[in-house]
KOLBALO-33175 format. One record per residue (C-alpha): residue number from 1; residue in three letters; x, y, z. Coordinates in Angstrom, 1 decimal. Example, Ala and Ser with C-alpha at 12.3 -4.5 7.8 and 13.67 -1.06 7.14 Angstrom:
<recs>
<rec n="1" res="ala" x="12.3" y="-4.5" z="7.8"/>
<rec n="2" res="ser" x="13.7" y="-1.1" z="7.1"/>
</recs>
This chain:
<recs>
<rec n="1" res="unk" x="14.2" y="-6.5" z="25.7"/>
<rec n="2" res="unk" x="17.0" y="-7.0" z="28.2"/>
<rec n="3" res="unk" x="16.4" y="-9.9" z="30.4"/>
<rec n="4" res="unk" x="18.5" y="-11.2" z="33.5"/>
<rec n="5" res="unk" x="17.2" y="-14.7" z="35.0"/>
<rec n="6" res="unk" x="18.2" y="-16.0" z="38.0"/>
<rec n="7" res="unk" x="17.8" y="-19.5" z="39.1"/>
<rec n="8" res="unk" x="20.5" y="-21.3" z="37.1"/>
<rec n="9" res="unk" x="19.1" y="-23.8" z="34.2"/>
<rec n="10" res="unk" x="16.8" y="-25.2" z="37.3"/>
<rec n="11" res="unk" x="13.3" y="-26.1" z="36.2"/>
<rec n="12" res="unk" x="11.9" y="-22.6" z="35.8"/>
<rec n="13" res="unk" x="14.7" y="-21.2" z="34.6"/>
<rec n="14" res="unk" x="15.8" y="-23.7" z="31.7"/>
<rec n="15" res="unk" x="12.5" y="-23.5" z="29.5"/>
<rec n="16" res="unk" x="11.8" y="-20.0" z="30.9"/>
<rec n="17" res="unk" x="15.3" y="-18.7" z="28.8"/>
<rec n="18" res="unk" x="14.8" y="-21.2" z="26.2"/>
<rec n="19" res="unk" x="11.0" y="-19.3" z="25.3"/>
<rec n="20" res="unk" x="12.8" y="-15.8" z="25.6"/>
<rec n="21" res="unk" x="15.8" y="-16.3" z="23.3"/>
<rec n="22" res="unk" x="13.2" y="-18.2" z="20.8"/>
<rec n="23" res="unk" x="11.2" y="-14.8" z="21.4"/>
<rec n="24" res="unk" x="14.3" y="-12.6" z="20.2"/>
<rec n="25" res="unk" x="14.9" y="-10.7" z="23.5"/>
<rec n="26" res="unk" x="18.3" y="-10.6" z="25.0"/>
<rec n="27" res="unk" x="19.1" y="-12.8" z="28.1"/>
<rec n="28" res="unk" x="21.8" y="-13.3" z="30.4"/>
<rec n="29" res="unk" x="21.5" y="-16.2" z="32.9"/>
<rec n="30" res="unk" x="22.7" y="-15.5" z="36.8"/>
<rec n="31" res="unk" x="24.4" y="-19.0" z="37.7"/>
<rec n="32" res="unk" x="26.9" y="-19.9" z="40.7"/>
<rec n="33" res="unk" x="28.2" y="-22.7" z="38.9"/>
<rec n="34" res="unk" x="30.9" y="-21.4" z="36.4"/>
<rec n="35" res="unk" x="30.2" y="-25.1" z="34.6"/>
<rec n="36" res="unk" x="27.0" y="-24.2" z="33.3"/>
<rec n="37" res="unk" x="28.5" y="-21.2" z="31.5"/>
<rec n="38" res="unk" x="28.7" y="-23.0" z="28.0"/>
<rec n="39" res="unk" x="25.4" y="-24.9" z="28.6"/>
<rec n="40" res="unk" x="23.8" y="-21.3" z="28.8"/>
<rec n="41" res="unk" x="25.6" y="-19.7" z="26.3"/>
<rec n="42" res="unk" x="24.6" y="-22.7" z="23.8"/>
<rec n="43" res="unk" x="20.6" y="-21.7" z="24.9"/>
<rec n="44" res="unk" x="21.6" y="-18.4" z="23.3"/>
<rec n="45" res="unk" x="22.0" y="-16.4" z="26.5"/>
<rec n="46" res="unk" x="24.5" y="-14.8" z="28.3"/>
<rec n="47" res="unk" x="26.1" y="-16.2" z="31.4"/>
<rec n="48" res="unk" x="26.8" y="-14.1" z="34.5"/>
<rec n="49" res="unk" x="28.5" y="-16.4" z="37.0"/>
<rec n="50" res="unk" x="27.9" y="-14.9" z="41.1"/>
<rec n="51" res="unk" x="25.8" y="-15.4" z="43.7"/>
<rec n="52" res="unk" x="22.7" y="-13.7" z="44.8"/>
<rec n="53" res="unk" x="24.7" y="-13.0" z="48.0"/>
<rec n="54" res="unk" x="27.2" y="-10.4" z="46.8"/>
<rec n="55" res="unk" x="24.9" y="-7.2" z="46.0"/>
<rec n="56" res="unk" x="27.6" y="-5.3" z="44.2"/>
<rec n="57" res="unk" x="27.8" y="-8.0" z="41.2"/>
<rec n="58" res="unk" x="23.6" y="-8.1" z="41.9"/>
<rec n="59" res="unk" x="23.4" y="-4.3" z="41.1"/>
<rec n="60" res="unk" x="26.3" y="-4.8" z="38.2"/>
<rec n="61" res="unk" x="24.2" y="-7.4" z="36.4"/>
<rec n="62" res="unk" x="21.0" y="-5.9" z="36.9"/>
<rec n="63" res="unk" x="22.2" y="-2.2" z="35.6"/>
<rec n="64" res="unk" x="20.4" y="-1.9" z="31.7"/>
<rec n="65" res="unk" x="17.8" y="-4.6" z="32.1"/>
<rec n="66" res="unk" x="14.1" y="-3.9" z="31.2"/>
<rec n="67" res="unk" x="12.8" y="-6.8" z="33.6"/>
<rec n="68" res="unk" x="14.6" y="-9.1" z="36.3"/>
<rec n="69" res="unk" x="13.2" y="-12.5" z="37.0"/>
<rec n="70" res="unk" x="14.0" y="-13.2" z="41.0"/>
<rec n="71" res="unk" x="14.0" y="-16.2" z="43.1"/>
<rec n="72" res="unk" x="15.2" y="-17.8" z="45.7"/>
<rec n="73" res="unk" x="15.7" y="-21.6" z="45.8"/>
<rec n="74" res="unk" x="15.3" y="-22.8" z="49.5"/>
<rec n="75" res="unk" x="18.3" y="-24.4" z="51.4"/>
<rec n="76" res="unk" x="17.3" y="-27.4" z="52.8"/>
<rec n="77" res="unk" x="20.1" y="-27.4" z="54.6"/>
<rec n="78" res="unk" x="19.9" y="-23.9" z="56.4"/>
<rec n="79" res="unk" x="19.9" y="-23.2" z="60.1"/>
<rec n="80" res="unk" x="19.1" y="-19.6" z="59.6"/>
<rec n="81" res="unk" x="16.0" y="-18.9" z="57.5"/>
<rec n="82" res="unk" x="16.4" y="-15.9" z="57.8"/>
<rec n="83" res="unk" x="19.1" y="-15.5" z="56.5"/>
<rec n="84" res="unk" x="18.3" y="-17.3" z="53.3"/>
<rec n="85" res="unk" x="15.2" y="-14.8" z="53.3"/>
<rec n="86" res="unk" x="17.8" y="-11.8" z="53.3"/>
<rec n="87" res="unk" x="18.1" y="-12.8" z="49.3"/>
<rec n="88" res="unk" x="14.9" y="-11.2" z="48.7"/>
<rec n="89" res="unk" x="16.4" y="-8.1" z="50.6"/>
<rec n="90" res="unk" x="19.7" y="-8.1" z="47.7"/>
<rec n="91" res="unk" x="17.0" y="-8.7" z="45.2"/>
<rec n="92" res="unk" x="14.9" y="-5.5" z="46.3"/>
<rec n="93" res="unk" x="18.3" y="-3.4" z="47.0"/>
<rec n="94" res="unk" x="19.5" y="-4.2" z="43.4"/>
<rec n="95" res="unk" x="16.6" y="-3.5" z="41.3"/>
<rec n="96" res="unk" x="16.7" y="-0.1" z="43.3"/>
<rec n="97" res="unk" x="20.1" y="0.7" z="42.9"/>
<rec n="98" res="unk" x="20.0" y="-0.9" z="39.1"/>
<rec n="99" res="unk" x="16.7" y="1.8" z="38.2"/>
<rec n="100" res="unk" x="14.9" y="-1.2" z="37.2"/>
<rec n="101" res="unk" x="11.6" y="-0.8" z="36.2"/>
<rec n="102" res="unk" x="10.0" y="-4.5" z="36.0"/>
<rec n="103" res="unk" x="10.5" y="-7.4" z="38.6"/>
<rec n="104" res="unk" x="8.9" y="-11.0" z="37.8"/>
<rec n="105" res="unk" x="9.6" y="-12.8" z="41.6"/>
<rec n="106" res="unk" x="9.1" y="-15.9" z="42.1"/>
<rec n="107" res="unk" x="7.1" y="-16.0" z="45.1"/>
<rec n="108" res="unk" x="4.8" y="-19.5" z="46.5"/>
<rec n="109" res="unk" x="1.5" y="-20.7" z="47.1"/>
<rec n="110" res="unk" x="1.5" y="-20.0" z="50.8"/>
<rec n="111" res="unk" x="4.6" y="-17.5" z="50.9"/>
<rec n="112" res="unk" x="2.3" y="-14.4" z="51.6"/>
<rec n="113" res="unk" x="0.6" y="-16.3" z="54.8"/>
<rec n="114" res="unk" x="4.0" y="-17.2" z="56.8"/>
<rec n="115" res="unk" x="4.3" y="-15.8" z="60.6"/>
<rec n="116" res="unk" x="7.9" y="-15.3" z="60.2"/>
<rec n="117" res="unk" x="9.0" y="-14.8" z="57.1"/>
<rec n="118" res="unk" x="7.5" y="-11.8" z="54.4"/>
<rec n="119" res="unk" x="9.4" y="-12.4" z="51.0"/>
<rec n="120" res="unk" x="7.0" y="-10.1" z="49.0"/>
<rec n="121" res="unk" x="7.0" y="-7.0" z="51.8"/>
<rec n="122" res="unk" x="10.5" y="-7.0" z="50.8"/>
<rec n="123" res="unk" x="10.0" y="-5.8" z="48.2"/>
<rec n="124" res="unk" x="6.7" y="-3.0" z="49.1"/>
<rec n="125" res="unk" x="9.5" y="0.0" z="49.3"/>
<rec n="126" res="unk" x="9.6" y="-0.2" z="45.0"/>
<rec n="127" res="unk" x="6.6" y="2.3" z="44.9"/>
<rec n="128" res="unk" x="7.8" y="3.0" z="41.1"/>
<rec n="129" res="unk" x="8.7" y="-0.6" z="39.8"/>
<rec n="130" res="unk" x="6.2" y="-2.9" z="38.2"/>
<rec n="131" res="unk" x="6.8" y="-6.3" z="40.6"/>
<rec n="132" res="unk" x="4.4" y="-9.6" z="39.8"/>
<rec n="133" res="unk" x="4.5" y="-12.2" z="42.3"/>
<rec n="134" res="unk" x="4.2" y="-15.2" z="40.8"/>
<rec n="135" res="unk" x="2.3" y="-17.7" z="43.1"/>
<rec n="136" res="unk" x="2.7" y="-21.6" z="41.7"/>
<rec n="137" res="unk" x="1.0" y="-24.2" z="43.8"/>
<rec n="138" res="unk" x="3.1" y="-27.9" z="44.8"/>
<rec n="139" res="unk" x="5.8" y="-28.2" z="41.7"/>
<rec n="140" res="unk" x="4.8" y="-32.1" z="40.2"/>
<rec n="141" res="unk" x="8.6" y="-32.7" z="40.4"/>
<rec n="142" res="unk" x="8.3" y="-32.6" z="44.1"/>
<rec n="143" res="unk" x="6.8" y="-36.4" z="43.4"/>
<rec n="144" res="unk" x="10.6" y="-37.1" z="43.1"/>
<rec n="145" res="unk" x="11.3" y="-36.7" z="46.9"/>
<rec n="146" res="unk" x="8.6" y="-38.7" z="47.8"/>
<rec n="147" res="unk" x="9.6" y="-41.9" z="46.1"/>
<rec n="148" res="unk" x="11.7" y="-43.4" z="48.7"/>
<rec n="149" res="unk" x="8.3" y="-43.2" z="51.0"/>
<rec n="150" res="unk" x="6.3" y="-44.5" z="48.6"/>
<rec n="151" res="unk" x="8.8" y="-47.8" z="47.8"/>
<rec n="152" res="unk" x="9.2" y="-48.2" z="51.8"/>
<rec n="153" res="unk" x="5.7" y="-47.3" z="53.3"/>
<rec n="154" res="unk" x="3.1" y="-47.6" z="50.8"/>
<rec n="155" res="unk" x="1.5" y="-44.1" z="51.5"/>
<rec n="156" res="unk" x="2.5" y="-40.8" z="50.5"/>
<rec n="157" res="unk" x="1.6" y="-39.0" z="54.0"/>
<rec n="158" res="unk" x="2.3" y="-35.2" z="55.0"/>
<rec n="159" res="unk" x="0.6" y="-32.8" z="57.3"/>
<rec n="160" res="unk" x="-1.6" y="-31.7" z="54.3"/>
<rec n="161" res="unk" x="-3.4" y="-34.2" z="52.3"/>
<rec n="162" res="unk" x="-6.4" y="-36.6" z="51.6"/>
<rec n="163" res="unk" x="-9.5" y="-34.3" z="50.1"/>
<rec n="164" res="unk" x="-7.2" y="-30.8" z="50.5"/>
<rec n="165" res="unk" x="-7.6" y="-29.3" z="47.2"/>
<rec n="166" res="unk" x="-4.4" y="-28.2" z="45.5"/>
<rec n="167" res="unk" x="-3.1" y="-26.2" z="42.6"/>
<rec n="168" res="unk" x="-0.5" y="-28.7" z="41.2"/>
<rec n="169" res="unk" x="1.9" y="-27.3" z="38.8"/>
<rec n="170" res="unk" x="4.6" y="-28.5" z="35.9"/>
<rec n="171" res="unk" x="7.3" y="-25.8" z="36.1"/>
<rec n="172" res="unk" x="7.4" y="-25.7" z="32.5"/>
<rec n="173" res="unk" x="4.1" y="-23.8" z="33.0"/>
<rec n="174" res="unk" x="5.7" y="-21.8" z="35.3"/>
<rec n="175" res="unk" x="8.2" y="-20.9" z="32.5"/>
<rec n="176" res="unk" x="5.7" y="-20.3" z="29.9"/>
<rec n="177" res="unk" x="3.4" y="-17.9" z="32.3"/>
<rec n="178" res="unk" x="6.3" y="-15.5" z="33.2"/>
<rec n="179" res="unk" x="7.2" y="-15.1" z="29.5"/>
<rec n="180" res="unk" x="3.4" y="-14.0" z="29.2"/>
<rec n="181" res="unk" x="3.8" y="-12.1" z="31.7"/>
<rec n="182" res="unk" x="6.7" y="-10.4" z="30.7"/>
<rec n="183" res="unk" x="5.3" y="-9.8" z="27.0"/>
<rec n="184" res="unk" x="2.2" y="-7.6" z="28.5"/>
<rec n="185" res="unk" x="2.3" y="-4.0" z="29.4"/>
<rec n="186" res="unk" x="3.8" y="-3.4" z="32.0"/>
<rec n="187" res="unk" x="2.2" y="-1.4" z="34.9"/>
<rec n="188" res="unk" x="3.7" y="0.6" z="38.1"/>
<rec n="189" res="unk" x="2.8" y="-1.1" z="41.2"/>
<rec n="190" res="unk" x="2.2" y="-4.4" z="42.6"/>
<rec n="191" res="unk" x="0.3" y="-7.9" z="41.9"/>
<rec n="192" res="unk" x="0.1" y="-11.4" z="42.6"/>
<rec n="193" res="unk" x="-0.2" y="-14.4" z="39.6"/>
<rec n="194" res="unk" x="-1.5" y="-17.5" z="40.4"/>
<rec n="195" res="unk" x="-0.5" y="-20.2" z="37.9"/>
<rec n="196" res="unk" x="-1.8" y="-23.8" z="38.4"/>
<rec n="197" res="unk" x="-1.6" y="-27.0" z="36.0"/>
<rec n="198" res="unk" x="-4.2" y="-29.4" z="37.7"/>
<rec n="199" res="unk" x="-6.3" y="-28.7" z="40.5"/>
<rec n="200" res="unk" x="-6.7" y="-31.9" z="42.3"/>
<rec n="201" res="unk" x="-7.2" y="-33.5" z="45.9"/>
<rec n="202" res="unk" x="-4.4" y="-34.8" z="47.3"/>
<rec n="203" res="unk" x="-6.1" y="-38.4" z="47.1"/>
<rec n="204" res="unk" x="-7.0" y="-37.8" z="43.3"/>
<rec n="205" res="unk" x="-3.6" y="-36.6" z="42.7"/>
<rec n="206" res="unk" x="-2.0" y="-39.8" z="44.5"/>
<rec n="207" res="unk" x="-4.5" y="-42.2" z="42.6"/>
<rec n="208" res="unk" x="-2.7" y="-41.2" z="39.3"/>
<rec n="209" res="unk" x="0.7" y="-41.1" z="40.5"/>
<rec n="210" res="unk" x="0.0" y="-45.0" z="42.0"/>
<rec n="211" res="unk" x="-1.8" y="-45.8" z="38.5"/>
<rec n="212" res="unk" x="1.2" y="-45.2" z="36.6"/>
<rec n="213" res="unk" x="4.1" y="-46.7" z="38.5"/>
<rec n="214" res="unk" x="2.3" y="-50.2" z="39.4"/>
<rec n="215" res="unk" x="0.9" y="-49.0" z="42.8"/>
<rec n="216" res="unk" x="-3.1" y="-48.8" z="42.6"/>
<rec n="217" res="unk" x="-5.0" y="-47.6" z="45.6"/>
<rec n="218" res="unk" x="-2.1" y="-45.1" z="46.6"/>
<rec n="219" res="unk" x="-3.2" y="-42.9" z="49.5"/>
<rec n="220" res="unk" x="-1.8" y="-39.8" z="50.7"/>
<rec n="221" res="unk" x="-2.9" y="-39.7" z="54.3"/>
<rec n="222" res="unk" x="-2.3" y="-36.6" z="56.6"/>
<rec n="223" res="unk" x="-0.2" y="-36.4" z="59.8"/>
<rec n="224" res="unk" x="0.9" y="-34.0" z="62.7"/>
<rec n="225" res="unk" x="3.6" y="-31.8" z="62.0"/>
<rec n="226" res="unk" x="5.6" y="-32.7" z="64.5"/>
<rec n="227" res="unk" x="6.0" y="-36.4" z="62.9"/>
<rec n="228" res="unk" x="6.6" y="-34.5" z="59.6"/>
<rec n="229" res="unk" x="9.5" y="-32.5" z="61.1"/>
<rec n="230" res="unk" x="10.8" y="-35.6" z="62.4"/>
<rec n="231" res="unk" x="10.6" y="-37.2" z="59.3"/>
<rec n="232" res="unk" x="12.1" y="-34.2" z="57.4"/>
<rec n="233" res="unk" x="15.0" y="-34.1" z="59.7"/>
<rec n="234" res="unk" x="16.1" y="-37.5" z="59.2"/>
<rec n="235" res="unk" x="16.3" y="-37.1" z="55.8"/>
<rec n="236" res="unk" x="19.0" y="-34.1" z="56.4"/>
<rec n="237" res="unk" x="16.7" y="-31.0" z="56.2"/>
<rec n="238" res="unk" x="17.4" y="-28.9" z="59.3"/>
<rec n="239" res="unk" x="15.1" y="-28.1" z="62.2"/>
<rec n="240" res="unk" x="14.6" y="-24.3" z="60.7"/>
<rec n="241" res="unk" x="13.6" y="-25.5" z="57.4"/>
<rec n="242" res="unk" x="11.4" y="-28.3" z="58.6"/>
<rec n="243" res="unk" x="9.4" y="-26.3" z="60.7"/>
<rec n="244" res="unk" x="8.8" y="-23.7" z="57.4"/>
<rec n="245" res="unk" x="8.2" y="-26.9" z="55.4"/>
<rec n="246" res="unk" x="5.3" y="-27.9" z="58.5"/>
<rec n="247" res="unk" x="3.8" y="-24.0" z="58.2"/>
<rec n="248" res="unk" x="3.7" y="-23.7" z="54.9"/>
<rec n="249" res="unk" x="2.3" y="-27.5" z="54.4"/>
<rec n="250" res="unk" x="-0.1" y="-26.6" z="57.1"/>
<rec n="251" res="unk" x="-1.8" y="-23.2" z="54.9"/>
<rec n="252" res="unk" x="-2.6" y="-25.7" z="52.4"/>
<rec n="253" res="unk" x="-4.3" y="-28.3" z="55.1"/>
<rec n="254" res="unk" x="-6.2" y="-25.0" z="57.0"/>
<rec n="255" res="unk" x="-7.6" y="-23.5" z="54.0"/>
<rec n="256" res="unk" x="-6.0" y="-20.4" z="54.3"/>
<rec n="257" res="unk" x="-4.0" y="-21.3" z="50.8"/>
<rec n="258" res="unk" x="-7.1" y="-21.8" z="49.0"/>
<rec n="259" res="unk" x="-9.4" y="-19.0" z="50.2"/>
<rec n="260" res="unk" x="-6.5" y="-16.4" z="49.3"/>
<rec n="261" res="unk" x="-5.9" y="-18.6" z="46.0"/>
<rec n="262" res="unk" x="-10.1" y="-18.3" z="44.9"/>
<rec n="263" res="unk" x="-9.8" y="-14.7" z="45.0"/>
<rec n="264" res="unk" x="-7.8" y="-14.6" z="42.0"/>
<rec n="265" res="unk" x="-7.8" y="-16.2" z="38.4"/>
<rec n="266" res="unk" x="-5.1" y="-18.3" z="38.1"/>
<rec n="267" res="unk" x="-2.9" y="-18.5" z="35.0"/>
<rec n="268" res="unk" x="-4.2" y="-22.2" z="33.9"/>
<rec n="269" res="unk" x="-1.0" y="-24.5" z="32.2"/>
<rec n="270" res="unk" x="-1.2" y="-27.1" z="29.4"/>
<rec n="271" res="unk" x="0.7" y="-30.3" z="31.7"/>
<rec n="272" res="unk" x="-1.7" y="-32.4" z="33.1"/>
<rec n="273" res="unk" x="-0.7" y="-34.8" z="36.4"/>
<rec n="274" res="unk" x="-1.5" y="-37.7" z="34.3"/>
<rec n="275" res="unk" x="1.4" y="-35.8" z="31.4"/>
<rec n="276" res="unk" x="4.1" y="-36.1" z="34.3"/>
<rec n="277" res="unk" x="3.0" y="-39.1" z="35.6"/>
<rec n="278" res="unk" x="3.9" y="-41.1" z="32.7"/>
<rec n="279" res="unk" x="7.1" y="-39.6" z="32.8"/>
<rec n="280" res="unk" x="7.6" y="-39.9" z="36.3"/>
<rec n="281" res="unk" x="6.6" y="-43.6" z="36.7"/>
<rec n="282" res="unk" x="9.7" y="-44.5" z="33.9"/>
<rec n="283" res="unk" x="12.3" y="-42.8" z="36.3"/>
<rec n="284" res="unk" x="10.7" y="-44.3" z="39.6"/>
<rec n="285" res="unk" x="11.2" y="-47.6" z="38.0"/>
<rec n="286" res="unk" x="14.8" y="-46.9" z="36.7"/>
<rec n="287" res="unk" x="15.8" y="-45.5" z="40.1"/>
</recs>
C-alpha cells in the first residue's frame, strides 16, 4: 500500500515507518526539516519536506495514498491553541480533497473530553473515510521532562497523581499498534483505539522510576492546577498551553479518562515501565 506519515522520525513515527517498509508497503515521510531527508530515505521511505500548515502541498502529498497517518505534535510554545488545533482542520480538508479512503489520527487519552478544543469532530464530516483514533495514555518518555524536578525536589508532583490509575505507554507500541491497524480491513466510518503498555498508579509507576535511578521511596504527589500552570510557565510553556496541559491532566485525576478508557479494549503493548526504566535511569545519570 501507499503510505504517507506525518510526524517527522519523532517517536511514533521512526519505528512506525521502520515496520511498514520491513512490511513491503510504500512510504513517504512528511518532515519540515529538509535535514532529515537522507535519514528517511536511508529507512527506505520517501521524504516529502512541508509543513502541515500549507494545505496545497497537504492535498499534493496525500493524492494516491491508501491510508494517511495524522498528528499533531503540540507547541509548547503556542499562544493560540487554536490555532495549533486548525492542523486537524488541513488534515480533514486534505484527505477530502486527496479522495482518501483510510485515516490513522493520532488522537490522546483525554483529547475527546476537552471544553475547548474537539480534534476528532474535525474530522466527523468524512462520512465515507475509514478514520481510527488512536488514544495512547502518558508516553513513558514524558519521564524525561520531569527529571529536573525529580534532581531538585525529590517528588514528581502534578495535578494528577498518587493512586490515579493510568494507561502508560512506550511509543514504540504506539508504532507497532497502528501498523496493525493499518494491516486489517478497513471499514467506512469511525472508531476510537486505546493502546496502553502498563497500567499503573501514579505512585506504582514512580516507585519504579525511583528504583532504578538510585531514588527509593519516590512519590508523585498531586497539586492544584493553578501551581501546575505556574510551574509550567516558568519552564517556557505559554499560559494557553498550560492551562490545556492542567485540563487534560485534570480528566485523568477526575476519572473521566478512565471511565471512557473501560469502555473499550485497549490494544495491550510488549514495553513494560520497568523495560524503560532501565533505560531511562542510564540517561538520567548521564544528564
Amino acid at each position: 500500500m501507499k503510505i504517507v506519515l506525518t510526524g517527522s522520525l519523532g517517536n511514533i513515527s521512526r519505528p512506525l515507518t521502520e515496520i511498514l517498509v520491513k512490511e513491503g508497503h510504500q512510504v513517504t515521510v512528511i518532515s519540515t526539516d529538509p535535514d532529515k531527508k537522507d535519514k528517511i530515505q536511508a529507512l527506505g521511505a520517501q521524504p516529502a519536506i512541508g509543513s502541515i500548515r500549507d494545505l496545497p502541498f497537504l492535498i499534493e502529498t496525500f493524492t494516491g495514498a491508501d491510508v494517511v497517518y495524522c498528528m499533531n505534535p503540540l507547541d509548547f510554545t503556542t499562544q493560540d491553541v487554536h490555532a495549533w488545533d486548525e492542523n486537524m482542520d488541513h488534515y480533514s480538508q486534505a484527505i477530502k480533497a486527496a479522495g482518501v479512503k483510510r485515516a490513522i489520527v493520532l488522537s490522546g487519552w483525554v483529547a475527546h473530553l476537552l471544553q475547548d478544543l474537539h480534534p476528532e469532530k474535525k474530522f466527523e464530516a468524512l462520512n465515507d473515510v475509514s478514520v481510527t483514533f488512536v488514544r495512547p495514555g502518558p508516553f513513558y518518555t514524558n519521564f524525561y521532562h520531569l527529571a529536573g524536578m525529580i534532581r531538585h525536589q525529590g517528588v514528581i508532583t502534578s495535578n494528577y497523581g498518587g493512586d490515579d490509575l493510568v494507561a502508560f505507554v512506550a511509543p514504540e507500541d504506539i508504532a507497532a499498534a497502528i501498523a496493525e491497524e493499518i494491516g486489517k480491513p478497513a471499514m467506512t466510518g469511525h472508531k476510537a483505539l486505546y493502546v496502553v503498555s502498563d497500567e499503573l498508579t501514579c505512585t506504582q509507576a514512580a516507585q519504579i522510576i525511583g528504583e532504578a535511578i538510585g531514588v527509593p521511596g519516590l512519590q508523585w504527589t498531586t497539586t492544584s492546577g493553578e501551581q501546575v500552570k505556574q510551574g509550567l510557565q516558568a519552564h517556557g510553556v505559554s499560559p494557553a498551553v498550560a492551562e490545556l496541559m492542567v485540563e487534560m491532566q485534570e480528566n485523568m485525576h477526575n476519572g473521566k479518562a478512565q471511565r471512557d478508557y473501560a469502555l473499550h479494549q485497549p490494544v495491550a503493548g510488549k514495553r513494560k515501565l520497568r523495560d524503560f526504566a532501565s533505560e531511562y535511569a542510564v540517561w538520567y545519570h548521564q544528564n
